[in-house]
N, C-alpha and C positions, 0 to 999 in steps of 0.2 A: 875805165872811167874817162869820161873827157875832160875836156878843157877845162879849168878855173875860170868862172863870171869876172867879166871886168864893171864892176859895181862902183857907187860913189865912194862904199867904206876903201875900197882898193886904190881911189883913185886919188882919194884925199892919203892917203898911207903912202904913197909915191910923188905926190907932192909936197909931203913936210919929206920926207927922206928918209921916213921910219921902216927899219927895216921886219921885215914879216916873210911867215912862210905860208903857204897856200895848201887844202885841205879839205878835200873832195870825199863825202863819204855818202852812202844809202844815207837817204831822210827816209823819215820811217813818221809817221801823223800821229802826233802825241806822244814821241819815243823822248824827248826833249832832251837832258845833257847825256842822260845813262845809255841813252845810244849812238851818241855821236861821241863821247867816251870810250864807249867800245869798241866802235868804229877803229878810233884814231888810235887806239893801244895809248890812252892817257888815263889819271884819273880824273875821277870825275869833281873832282876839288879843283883841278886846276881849266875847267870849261866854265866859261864866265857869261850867265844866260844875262841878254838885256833885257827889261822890263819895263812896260811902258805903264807909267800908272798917272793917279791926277790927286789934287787936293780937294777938299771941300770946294772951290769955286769953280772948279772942270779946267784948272792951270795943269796942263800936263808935266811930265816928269821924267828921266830914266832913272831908273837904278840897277849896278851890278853888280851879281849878288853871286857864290859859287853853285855852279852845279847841285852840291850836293846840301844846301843851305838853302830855309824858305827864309822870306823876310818879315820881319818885325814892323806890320805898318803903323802899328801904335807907337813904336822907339822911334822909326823914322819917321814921322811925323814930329813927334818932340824933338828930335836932334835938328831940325830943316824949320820947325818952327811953324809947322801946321797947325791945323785941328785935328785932320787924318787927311790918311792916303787911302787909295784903294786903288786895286787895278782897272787900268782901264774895259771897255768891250774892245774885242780884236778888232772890229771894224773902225774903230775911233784908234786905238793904237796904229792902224794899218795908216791913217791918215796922218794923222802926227809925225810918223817915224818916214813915210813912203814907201816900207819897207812891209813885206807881207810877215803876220804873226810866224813866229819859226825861223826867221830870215832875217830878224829884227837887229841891225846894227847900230848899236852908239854913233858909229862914225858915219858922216855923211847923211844925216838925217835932213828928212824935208825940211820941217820945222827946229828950229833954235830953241832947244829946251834944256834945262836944268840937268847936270849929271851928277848922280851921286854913285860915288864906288863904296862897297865894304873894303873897309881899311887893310883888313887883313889876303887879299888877294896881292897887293904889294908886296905882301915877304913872301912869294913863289918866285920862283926864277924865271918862268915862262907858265903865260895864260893862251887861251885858247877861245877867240871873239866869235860871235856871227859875223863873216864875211859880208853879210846882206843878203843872201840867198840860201833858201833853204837846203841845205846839205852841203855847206860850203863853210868851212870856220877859218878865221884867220889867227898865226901863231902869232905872238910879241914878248917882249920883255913889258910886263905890265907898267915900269919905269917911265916907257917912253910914250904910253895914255895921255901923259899931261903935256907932251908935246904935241898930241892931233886933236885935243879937247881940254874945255877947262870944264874943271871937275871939282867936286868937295867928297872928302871922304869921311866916309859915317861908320857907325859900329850898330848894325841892323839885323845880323845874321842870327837867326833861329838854329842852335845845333841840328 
């Protein structure tokens, strides 16, 4: 496998001091956490997919939500104070984030947008981010999120 991308999500992750591990696996198109889960010999609860979505006035958004979890855009919308949410199209998420669909990282995003985490990826000991490129995840202590972003955490997750 080669090298690890040196991305904005990397670079921002080395300049607050947050410590992370690097994770290189087959991207697979449309294989989404369940294979880069099984890439990485994790589960799929602790792969944490970004999601780019928008409110009724096209105000974009992230939310991150687990792998193995859709999201609730009617709750999140009520918890954030919307009308609703919806996801974006990849080409407008591609634009927002700078980051191509699949590759899509919270950190280091083009545009200053709103984060929302599911509360409950906090009580894992270690998550598993989009690095910013597709087939590339980054590890963390989900703790130290609120030291590379500011964030609001929601209760979103569809079992």
């Amino acid at each position: 496998m080669s090298k690890a991308p040196s991305t904005n999500a990397t670079r921002l992750l080395k300049q607050t001091g947050v410590p992370f591990t690097e994770h290189l696996y087959r991207y697979e198109e449309h294989g989404g956490t369940q294979v880069s889960a099984r890439e990485l010999g994790v589960a799929e609860h602790a792969v944490i997919k970004t999601l780019v979505m928008e409110d009724e006035k096209g105000a974009p958004l992230i939310i991150l939500m687990h792998g193995d979890r859709e999201v609730s855009t009617k709750e999140l919308a009520r918890q954030i104070g919307t009308k609703s949410v919806q996801p974006c199209k990849p080409e407008v998420a591609n634009r927002h984030s700078g980051y191509l669909v699949g590759g899509t990282s919270p950190l280091g995003t083009k545009k200053t947008m709103p984060i929302h985490a599911e509360a409950t990826i906090f009580d894992l000991d270690r998550i598993y981010l989009n690095g910013g490129s597709r087939g590339f995840l980054v590890g963390l202590d989900p703790m130290d999120l609120d030291k590379v972003v500011t964030l609001t955490r929601v209760s979103a997750a569809i079992p």
